[in-house]
C-alpha positions in Angstrom: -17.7 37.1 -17.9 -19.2 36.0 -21.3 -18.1 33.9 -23.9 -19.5 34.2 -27.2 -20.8 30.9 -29.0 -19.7 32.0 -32.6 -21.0 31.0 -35.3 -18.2 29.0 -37.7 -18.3 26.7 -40.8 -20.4 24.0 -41.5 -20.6 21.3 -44.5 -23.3 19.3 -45.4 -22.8 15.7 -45.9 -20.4 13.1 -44.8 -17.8 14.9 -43.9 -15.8 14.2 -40.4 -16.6 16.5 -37.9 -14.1 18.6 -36.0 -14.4 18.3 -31.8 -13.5 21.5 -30.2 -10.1 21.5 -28.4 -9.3 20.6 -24.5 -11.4 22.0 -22.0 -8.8 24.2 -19.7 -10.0 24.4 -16.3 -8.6 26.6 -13.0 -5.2 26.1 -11.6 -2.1 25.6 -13.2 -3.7 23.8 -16.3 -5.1 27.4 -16.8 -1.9 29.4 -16.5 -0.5 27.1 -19.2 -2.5 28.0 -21.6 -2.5 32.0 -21.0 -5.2 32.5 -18.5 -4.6 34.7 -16.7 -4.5 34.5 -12.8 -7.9 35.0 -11.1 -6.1 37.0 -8.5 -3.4 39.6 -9.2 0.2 38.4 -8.5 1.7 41.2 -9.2 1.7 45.0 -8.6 -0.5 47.3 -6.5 -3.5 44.7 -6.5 -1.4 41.6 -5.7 -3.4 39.4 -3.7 -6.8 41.5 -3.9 -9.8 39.4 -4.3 -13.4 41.0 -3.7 -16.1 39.2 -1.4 -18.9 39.2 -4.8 -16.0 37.0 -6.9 -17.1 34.2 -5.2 -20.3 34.5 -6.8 -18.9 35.7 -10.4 -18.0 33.4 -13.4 -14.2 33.5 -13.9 -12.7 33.3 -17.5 -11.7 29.9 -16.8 -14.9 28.6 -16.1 -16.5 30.6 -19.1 -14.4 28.7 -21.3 -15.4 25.3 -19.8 -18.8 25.3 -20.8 -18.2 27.2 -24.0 -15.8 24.0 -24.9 -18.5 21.8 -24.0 -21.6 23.7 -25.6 -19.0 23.6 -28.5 -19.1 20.1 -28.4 -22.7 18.7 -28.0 -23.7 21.4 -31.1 -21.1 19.6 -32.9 -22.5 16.4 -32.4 -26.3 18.0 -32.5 -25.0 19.3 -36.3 -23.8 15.3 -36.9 -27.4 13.9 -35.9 -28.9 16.5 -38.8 -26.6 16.1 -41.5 -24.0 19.0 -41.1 -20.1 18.9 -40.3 -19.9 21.7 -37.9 -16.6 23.6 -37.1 -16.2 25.6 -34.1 -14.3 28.2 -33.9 -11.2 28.1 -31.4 -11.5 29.2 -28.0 -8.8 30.8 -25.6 -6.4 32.0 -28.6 -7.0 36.0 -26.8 -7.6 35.7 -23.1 -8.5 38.9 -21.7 -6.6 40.9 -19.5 -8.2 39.5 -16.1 -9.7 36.4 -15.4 -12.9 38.1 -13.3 -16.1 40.7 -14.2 -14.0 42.3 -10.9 -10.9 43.1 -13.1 -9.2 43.8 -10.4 -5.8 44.8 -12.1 -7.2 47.9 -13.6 -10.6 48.3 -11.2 -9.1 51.6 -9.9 -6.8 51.9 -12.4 -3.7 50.6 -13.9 -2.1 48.8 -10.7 1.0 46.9 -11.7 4.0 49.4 -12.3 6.8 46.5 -14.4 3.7 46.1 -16.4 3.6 49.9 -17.1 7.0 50.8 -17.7 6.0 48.6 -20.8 2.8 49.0 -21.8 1.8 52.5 -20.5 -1.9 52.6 -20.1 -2.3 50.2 -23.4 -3.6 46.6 -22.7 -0.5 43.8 -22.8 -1.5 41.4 -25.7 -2.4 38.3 -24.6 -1.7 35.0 -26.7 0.0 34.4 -29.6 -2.2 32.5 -32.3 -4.2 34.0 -34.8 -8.0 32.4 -35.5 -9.0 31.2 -38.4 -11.1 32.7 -40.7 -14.7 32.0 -40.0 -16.1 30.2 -43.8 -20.0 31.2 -44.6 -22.5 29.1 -43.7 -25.3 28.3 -45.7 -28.9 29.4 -45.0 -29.8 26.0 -43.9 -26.4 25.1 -42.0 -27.6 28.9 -39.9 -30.9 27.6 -39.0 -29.8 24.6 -37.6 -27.3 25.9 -35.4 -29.1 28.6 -34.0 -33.1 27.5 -34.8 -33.4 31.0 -37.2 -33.4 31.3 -40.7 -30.8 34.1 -41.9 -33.8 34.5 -44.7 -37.3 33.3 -43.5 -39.5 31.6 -46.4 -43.1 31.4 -46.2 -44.1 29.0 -43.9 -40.3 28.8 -41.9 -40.5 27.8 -38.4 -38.3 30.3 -36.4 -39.3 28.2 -32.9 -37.6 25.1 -33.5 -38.8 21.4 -35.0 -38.7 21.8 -38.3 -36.7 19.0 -40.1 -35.8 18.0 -36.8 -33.7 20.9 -35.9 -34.2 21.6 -31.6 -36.0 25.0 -30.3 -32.9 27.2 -30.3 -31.2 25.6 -32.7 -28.4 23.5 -31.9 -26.5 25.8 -30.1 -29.8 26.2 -28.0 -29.9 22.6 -26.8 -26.4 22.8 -26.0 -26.9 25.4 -23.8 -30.3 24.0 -22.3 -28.4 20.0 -21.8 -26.0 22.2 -19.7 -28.2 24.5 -18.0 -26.2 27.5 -18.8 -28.9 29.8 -19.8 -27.6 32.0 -17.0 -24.6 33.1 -19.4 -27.0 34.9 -21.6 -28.0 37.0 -19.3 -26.8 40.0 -16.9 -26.6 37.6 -13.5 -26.8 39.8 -9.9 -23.2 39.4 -8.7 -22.6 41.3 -11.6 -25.2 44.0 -11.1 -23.9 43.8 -7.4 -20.6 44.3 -8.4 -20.9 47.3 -10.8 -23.2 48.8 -8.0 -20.4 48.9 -5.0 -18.2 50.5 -7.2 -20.2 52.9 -7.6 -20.9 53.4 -4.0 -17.1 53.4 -3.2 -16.4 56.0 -5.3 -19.1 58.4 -3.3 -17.3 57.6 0.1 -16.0 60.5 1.7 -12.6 58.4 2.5 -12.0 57.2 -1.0 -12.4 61.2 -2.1 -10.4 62.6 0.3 -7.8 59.8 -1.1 -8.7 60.6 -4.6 -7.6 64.3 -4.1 -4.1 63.2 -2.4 -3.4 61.5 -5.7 -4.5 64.1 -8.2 -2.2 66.3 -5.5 0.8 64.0 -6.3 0.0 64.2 -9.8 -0.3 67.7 -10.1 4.1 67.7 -7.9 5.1 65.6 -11.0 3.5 67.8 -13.6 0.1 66.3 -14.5 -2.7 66.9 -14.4 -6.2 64.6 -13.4 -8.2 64.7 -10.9 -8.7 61.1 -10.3 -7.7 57.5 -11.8 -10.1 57.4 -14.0 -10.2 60.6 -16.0 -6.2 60.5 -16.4 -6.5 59.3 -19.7 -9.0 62.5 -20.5 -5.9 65.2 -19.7 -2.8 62.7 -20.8 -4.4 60.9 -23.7 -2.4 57.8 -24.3 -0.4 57.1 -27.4 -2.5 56.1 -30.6 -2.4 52.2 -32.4 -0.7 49.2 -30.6 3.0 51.3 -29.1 2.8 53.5 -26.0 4.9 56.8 -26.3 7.6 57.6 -23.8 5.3 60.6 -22.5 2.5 57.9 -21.9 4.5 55.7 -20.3 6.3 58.3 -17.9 2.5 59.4 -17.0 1.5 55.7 -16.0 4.6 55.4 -13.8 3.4 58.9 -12.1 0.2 57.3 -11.7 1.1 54.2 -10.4 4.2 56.0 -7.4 1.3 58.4 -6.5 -1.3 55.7 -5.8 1.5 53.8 -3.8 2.5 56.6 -1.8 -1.3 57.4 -1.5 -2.2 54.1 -0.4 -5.2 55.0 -3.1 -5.7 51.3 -4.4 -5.7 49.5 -0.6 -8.2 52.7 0.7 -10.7 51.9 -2.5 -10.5 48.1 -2.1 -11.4 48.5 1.6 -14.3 50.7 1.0 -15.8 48.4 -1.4 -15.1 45.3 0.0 -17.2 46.5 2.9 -20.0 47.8 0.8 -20.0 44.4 -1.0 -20.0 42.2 1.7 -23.5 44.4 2.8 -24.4 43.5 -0.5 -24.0 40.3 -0.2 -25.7 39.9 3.3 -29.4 41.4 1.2 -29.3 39.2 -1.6 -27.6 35.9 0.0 -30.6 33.8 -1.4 -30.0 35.0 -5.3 -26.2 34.9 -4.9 -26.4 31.6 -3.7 -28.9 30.7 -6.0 -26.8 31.7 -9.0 -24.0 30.1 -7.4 -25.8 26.9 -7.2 -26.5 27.1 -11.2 -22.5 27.8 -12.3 -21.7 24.6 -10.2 -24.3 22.8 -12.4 -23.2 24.1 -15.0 -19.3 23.4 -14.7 -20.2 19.5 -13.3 -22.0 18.9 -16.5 -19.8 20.6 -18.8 -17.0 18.5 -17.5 -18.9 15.4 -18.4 -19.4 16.4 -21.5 -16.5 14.0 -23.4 
Protein backbone atom coordinates (compact mmCIF):
# COMPACT_ATOMS: atom_id res chain seq x y z
CA UNK A 1 0.00 0.00 0.00
CA UNK A 2 1.44 3.29 -1.38
CA UNK A 3 1.51 6.63 -0.25
CA UNK A 4 2.06 9.32 -2.56
CA UNK A 5 4.85 12.03 -1.68
CA UNK A 6 2.91 15.05 -3.17
CA UNK A 7 4.29 17.71 -4.28
CA UNK A 8 2.91 21.04 -2.15
CA UNK A 9 4.00 24.73 -1.80
CA UNK A 10 7.18 26.08 -1.32
CA UNK A 11 8.57 29.81 -0.62
CA UNK A 12 11.84 31.02 -1.05
CA UNK A 13 13.54 32.93 1.59
CA UNK A 14 13.13 33.17 5.28
CA UNK A 15 10.09 32.05 5.84
CA UNK A 16 9.33 29.49 8.80
CA UNK A 17 8.90 26.20 7.63
CA UNK A 18 5.86 24.00 8.40
CA UNK A 19 6.76 20.23 10.02
CA UNK A 20 4.33 17.75 8.89
CA UNK A 21 1.79 16.58 11.50
CA UNK A 22 2.08 13.48 14.12
CA UNK A 23 3.20 10.37 12.91
CA UNK A 24 0.08 7.77 13.71
CA UNK A 25 1.32 4.43 14.23
CA UNK A 26 -0.73 0.83 14.66
CA UNK A 27 -2.99 0.16 17.48
CA UNK A 28 -5.43 2.32 19.03
CA UNK A 29 -3.45 5.58 18.22
CA UNK A 30 -4.42 4.50 14.68
CA UNK A 31 -8.13 3.90 15.16
CA UNK A 32 -8.23 7.45 16.55
CA UNK A 33 -7.40 9.02 13.84
CA UNK A 34 -9.65 7.00 11.22
CA UNK A 35 -7.47 4.13 10.26
CA UNK A 36 -9.10 1.69 9.70
CA UNK A 37 -8.61 -1.75 11.40
CA UNK A 38 -5.95 -4.01 9.72
CA UNK A 39 -8.32 -6.84 10.35
CA UNK A 40 -12.02 -6.74 9.77
CA UNK A 41 -14.17 -6.43 12.98
CA UNK A 42 -17.12 -6.62 11.58
CA UNK A 43 -19.25 -8.60 9.08
CA UNK A 44 -18.59 -11.73 6.96
CA UNK A 45 -14.64 -11.24 7.06
CA UNK A 46 -14.49 -10.49 10.82
CA UNK A 47 -11.37 -11.80 12.03
CA UNK A 48 -9.86 -12.84 8.52
CA UNK A 49 -6.24 -12.13 8.11
CA UNK A 50 -4.24 -13.89 5.11
CA UNK A 51 -0.74 -15.63 5.74
CA UNK A 52 1.13 -12.98 2.91
CA UNK A 53 -0.19 -9.76 5.24
CA UNK A 54 2.56 -10.45 7.39
CA UNK A 55 4.76 -9.58 4.67
CA UNK A 56 2.57 -6.49 3.16
CA UNK A 57 2.87 -2.83 4.19
CA UNK A 58 -0.34 -1.80 6.08
CA UNK A 59 -1.83 1.75 5.76
CA UNK A 60 -0.56 2.62 9.04
CA UNK A 61 2.88 1.98 8.38
CA UNK A 62 2.64 3.67 4.88
CA UNK A 63 1.88 6.73 6.61
CA UNK A 64 4.80 6.48 9.09
CA UNK A 65 7.43 6.86 6.70
CA UNK A 66 5.51 9.18 4.46
CA UNK A 67 5.31 11.56 7.75
CA UNK A 68 8.88 11.16 8.16
CA UNK A 69 10.01 11.48 4.41
CA UNK A 70 7.70 14.55 4.85
CA UNK A 71 9.83 15.80 7.34
CA UNK A 72 13.63 15.36 6.40
CA UNK A 73 12.52 17.10 2.74
CA UNK A 74 11.24 19.80 4.77
CA UNK A 75 14.29 20.27 6.48
CA UNK A 76 16.49 19.24 3.14
CA UNK A 77 14.23 22.46 1.44
CA UNK A 78 15.50 24.63 4.79
CA UNK A 79 19.31 23.69 4.14
CA UNK A 80 18.71 25.19 0.23
CA UNK A 81 16.76 28.14 0.82
CA UNK A 82 13.10 27.11 0.40
CA UNK A 83 10.08 26.98 3.00
CA UNK A 84 8.51 23.74 2.07
CA UNK A 85 4.81 22.80 2.87
CA UNK A 86 3.68 19.36 2.79
CA UNK A 87 0.67 18.45 2.18
CA UNK A 88 -1.51 16.73 5.01
CA UNK A 89 -1.57 13.14 5.28
CA UNK A 90 -4.38 10.71 6.62
CA UNK A 91 -7.32 13.32 5.97
CA UNK A 92 -9.00 10.14 3.46
CA UNK A 93 -7.94 6.73 4.79
CA UNK A 94 -8.90 4.12 2.46
CA UNK A 95 -11.42 1.68 3.00
CA UNK A 96 -8.93 -1.13 4.43
CA UNK A 97 -5.81 -0.82 6.03
CA UNK A 98 -3.95 -3.84 3.81
CA UNK A 99 -3.04 -4.47 -0.26
CA UNK A 100 -5.24 -7.83 1.10
CA UNK A 101 -8.50 -5.62 1.47
CA UNK A 102 -9.98 -8.15 3.00
CA UNK A 103 -13.49 -6.43 3.52
CA UNK A 104 -14.31 -6.41 -0.14
CA UNK A 105 -11.62 -9.33 -1.40
CA UNK A 106 -14.55 -11.51 -2.46
CA UNK A 107 -16.84 -8.93 -2.26
CA UNK A 108 -18.77 -6.70 -0.14
CA UNK A 109 -18.64 -8.66 3.27
CA UNK A 110 -20.15 -6.53 6.12
CA UNK A 111 -24.12 -6.58 5.79
CA UNK A 112 -24.83 -3.14 8.62
CA UNK A 113 -22.35 -1.59 6.33
CA UNK A 114 -24.55 -2.34 3.31
CA UNK A 115 -27.87 -1.73 4.34
CA UNK A 116 -26.19 1.87 4.17
CA UNK A 117 -23.91 2.19 1.69
CA UNK A 118 -24.98 -0.49 -0.94
CA UNK A 119 -22.04 -1.47 -2.99
CA UNK A 120 -20.66 2.33 -2.77
CA UNK A 121 -17.43 2.88 -0.62
CA UNK A 122 -18.31 4.49 3.15
CA UNK A 123 -16.48 7.96 3.19
CA UNK A 124 -13.74 7.90 5.32
CA UNK A 125 -12.63 11.16 7.25
CA UNK A 126 -13.99 14.35 7.55
CA UNK A 127 -11.46 17.18 6.60
CA UNK A 128 -10.92 18.59 3.41
CA UNK A 129 -7.06 19.33 2.14
CA UNK A 130 -5.87 22.28 1.22
CA UNK A 131 -5.24 23.46 -1.93
CA UNK A 132 -1.87 22.61 -3.19
CA UNK A 133 -0.16 26.54 -4.14
CA UNK A 134 2.32 26.27 -7.44
CA UNK A 135 5.68 25.91 -7.03
CA UNK A 136 8.19 27.63 -8.83
CA UNK A 137 10.45 26.07 -11.42
CA UNK A 138 13.34 26.14 -9.11
CA UNK A 139 11.36 25.25 -5.71
CA UNK A 140 10.26 21.75 -8.32
CA UNK A 141 13.86 20.96 -8.97
CA UNK A 142 14.89 20.94 -5.61
CA UNK A 143 12.27 18.81 -4.24
CA UNK A 144 12.35 16.27 -6.68
CA UNK A 145 16.05 16.76 -8.51
CA UNK A 146 14.09 17.65 -12.14
CA UNK A 147 13.47 20.72 -13.76
CA UNK A 148 9.64 21.12 -14.73
CA UNK A 149 11.45 23.11 -17.81
CA UNK A 150 15.11 21.96 -18.46
CA UNK A 151 17.59 24.95 -19.62
CA UNK A 152 20.66 24.29 -21.52
CA UNK A 153 23.07 22.97 -19.40
CA UNK A 154 20.37 21.75 -16.30
CA UNK A 155 21.48 18.89 -14.34
CA UNK A 156 18.53 16.40 -14.12
CA UNK A 157 20.93 13.88 -11.88
CA UNK A 158 21.25 15.84 -8.83
CA UNK A 159 24.24 18.47 -7.48
CA UNK A 160 23.52 21.28 -8.98
CA UNK A 161 23.34 24.30 -6.49
CA UNK A 162 23.60 21.82 -4.04
CA UNK A 163 20.29 20.16 -4.50
CA UNK A 164 20.79 15.85 -3.69
CA UNK A 165 20.32 13.21 -6.66
CA UNK A 166 16.56 12.83 -6.43
CA UNK A 167 15.97 15.83 -5.23
CA UNK A 168 14.96 16.29 -1.79
CA UNK A 169 12.26 14.09 -1.70
CA UNK A 170 14.89 11.55 -3.07
CA UNK A 171 17.31 11.75 -0.03
CA UNK A 172 14.42 11.46 2.13
CA UNK A 173 13.57 8.40 0.86
CA UNK A 174 17.26 7.07 0.44
CA UNK A 175 18.10 8.40 4.63
CA UNK A 176 15.10 6.03 5.24
CA UNK A 177 15.74 3.24 2.97
CA UNK A 178 12.32 3.14 1.70
CA UNK A 179 12.99 2.83 -1.94
CA UNK A 180 11.01 -0.36 -1.73
CA UNK A 181 7.67 1.87 -1.76
CA UNK A 182 8.33 2.86 -5.22
CA UNK A 183 8.17 -0.23 -6.37
CA UNK A 184 5.68 -3.33 -6.98
CA UNK A 185 7.31 -5.55 -3.72
CA UNK A 186 6.60 -9.69 -4.06
CA UNK A 187 4.05 -10.11 -1.34
CA UNK A 188 2.11 -8.06 -3.43
CA UNK A 189 2.72 -9.90 -6.69
CA UNK A 190 2.20 -13.00 -4.34
CA UNK A 191 -0.92 -11.86 -3.20
CA UNK A 192 -2.66 -10.81 -6.49
CA UNK A 193 -1.35 -14.23 -7.76
CA UNK A 194 -3.33 -16.64 -5.04
CA UNK A 195 -6.26 -14.90 -5.83
CA UNK A 196 -6.12 -15.70 -8.89
CA UNK A 197 -5.48 -19.30 -8.26
CA UNK A 198 -8.41 -19.48 -5.69
CA UNK A 199 -10.76 -18.44 -8.05
CA UNK A 200 -9.77 -21.61 -10.50
CA UNK A 201 -10.34 -24.14 -7.56
CA UNK A 202 -12.95 -26.41 -8.30
CA UNK A 203 -14.30 -25.87 -4.55
CA UNK A 204 -14.51 -22.18 -4.71
CA UNK A 205 -16.64 -22.68 -8.19
CA UNK A 206 -18.84 -25.12 -7.17
CA UNK A 207 -19.47 -22.46 -4.15
CA UNK A 208 -19.59 -19.65 -6.62
CA UNK A 209 -22.51 -21.37 -8.42
CA UNK A 210 -24.49 -21.99 -5.02
CA UNK A 211 -24.46 -18.22 -4.58
CA UNK A 212 -25.39 -17.05 -8.08
CA UNK A 213 -28.18 -19.97 -7.32
CA UNK A 214 -29.38 -18.02 -4.27
CA UNK A 215 -29.24 -15.00 -6.22
CA UNK A 216 -31.09 -16.04 -9.05
CA UNK A 217 -34.37 -17.40 -5.71
CA UNK A 218 -34.31 -13.61 -4.77
CA UNK A 219 -34.55 -12.29 -8.31
CA UNK A 220 -31.04 -11.43 -9.47
CA UNK A 221 -29.14 -12.16 -11.54
CA UNK A 222 -24.88 -12.75 -11.46
CA UNK A 223 -23.04 -15.34 -11.78
CA UNK A 224 -20.43 -14.65 -9.16
CA UNK A 225 -19.37 -11.75 -6.64
CA UNK A 226 -17.59 -10.07 -8.81
CA UNK A 227 -19.61 -9.46 -11.86
CA UNK A 228 -22.75 -8.46 -9.66
CA UNK A 229 -22.22 -5.07 -10.30
CA UNK A 230 -22.16 -5.81 -14.31
CA UNK A 231 -26.12 -7.15 -14.14
CA UNK A 232 -27.27 -4.74 -11.08
CA UNK A 233 -25.27 -1.64 -11.82
CA UNK A 234 -25.12 0.33 -8.67
CA UNK A 235 -26.70 3.78 -8.19
CA UNK A 236 -24.78 6.72 -9.86
CA UNK A 237 -22.76 9.84 -7.76
CA UNK A 238 -22.22 9.57 -3.90
CA UNK A 239 -26.16 8.00 -2.70
CA UNK A 240 -26.95 4.31 -3.20
CA UNK A 241 -30.62 3.58 -4.49
CA UNK A 242 -33.03 1.45 -2.52
CA UNK A 243 -32.78 -1.22 -5.49
CA UNK A 244 -28.91 -1.13 -4.94
CA UNK A 245 -29.05 -1.50 -1.59
CA UNK A 246 -31.72 -4.43 -1.56
CA UNK A 247 -29.22 -6.18 -4.11
CA UNK A 248 -26.18 -5.86 -1.69
CA UNK A 249 -28.21 -7.37 1.16
CA UNK A 250 -29.16 -10.38 -1.35
CA UNK A 251 -25.59 -10.64 -1.84
CA UNK A 252 -24.39 -10.53 1.36
CA UNK A 253 -27.54 -13.46 3.03
CA UNK A 254 -26.50 -15.69 -0.07
CA UNK A 255 -22.82 -15.63 0.69
CA UNK A 256 -23.69 -16.31 4.45
CA UNK A 257 -25.94 -19.04 3.80
CA UNK A 258 -23.31 -20.24 1.18
CA UNK A 259 -20.51 -20.09 3.42
CA UNK A 260 -18.92 -18.45 0.01
CA UNK A 261 -16.53 -15.90 1.91
CA UNK A 262 -15.02 -18.74 4.64
CA UNK A 263 -14.73 -21.45 1.38
CA UNK A 264 -12.63 -18.58 -0.70
CA UNK A 265 -10.55 -17.48 2.33
CA UNK A 266 -9.69 -21.22 2.95
CA UNK A 267 -8.65 -21.87 -0.52
CA UNK A 268 -6.42 -19.10 -0.65
CA UNK A 269 -4.91 -19.06 2.50
CA UNK A 270 -3.65 -22.55 1.52
CA UNK A 271 -2.39 -21.45 -1.82
CA UNK A 272 -0.62 -18.61 -0.07
CA UNK A 273 0.96 -20.14 2.62
CA UNK A 274 2.64 -22.55 -0.61
CA UNK A 275 3.53 -19.34 -1.72
CA UNK A 276 5.10 -18.30 0.95
CA UNK A 277 7.08 -21.63 1.59
CA UNK A 278 8.97 -20.78 -2.44
CA UNK A 279 9.85 -17.39 -1.92
CA UNK A 280 10.52 -17.39 2.06
CA UNK A 281 14.06 -15.75 1.38
CA UNK A 282 12.49 -12.59 -0.64
CA UNK A 283 9.50 -12.36 1.77
CA UNK A 284 11.77 -12.23 4.45
CA UNK A 285 14.00 -10.18 2.78
CA UNK A 286 11.36 -7.42 2.10
CA UNK A 287 10.28 -7.94 5.49
CA UNK A 288 13.59 -7.14 6.80
CA UNK A 289 13.58 -3.65 4.73
CA UNK A 290 9.87 -2.36 6.08
CA UNK A 291 11.26 -2.93 9.63
CA UNK A 292 14.20 -0.70 8.64
CA UNK A 293 12.31 1.43 7.28
CA UNK A 294 9.59 1.91 10.14
CA UNK A 295 12.73 2.04 12.98
CA UNK A 296 14.17 4.91 11.14
CA UNK A 297 11.15 6.70 10.25
CA UNK A 298 10.28 6.68 13.95
CA UNK A 299 13.54 8.44 14.70
CA UNK A 300 13.02 10.83 12.49
CA UNK A 301 11.85 13.88 15.15
Amino acid sequence: MLIAFSVASCSGGGEKTEEAGPAVSSGAAAQQAGVPPKVPVSGLAKGLALPLEAYLLDYSDSLQIERAQQRLAVSCMARLGFSYHPPQLGLHPPASANDSNMPRRYGISDRAEAQVWGYHVPPRGTQSAPSAEQITPAEHEALTGSAQAPSPGATQGGGKNGIPKGGCVGQARRMLNADFVETETEASKLNRESLDKMLQDPAVERVERQWSACMKSKGYRAGTPYDVTDTNPPADGDTPSKKEIAVALADIDCKASTGLIAKMFAVESGIQRGLIEDHQLALNDERKKIDAALRASAAVK
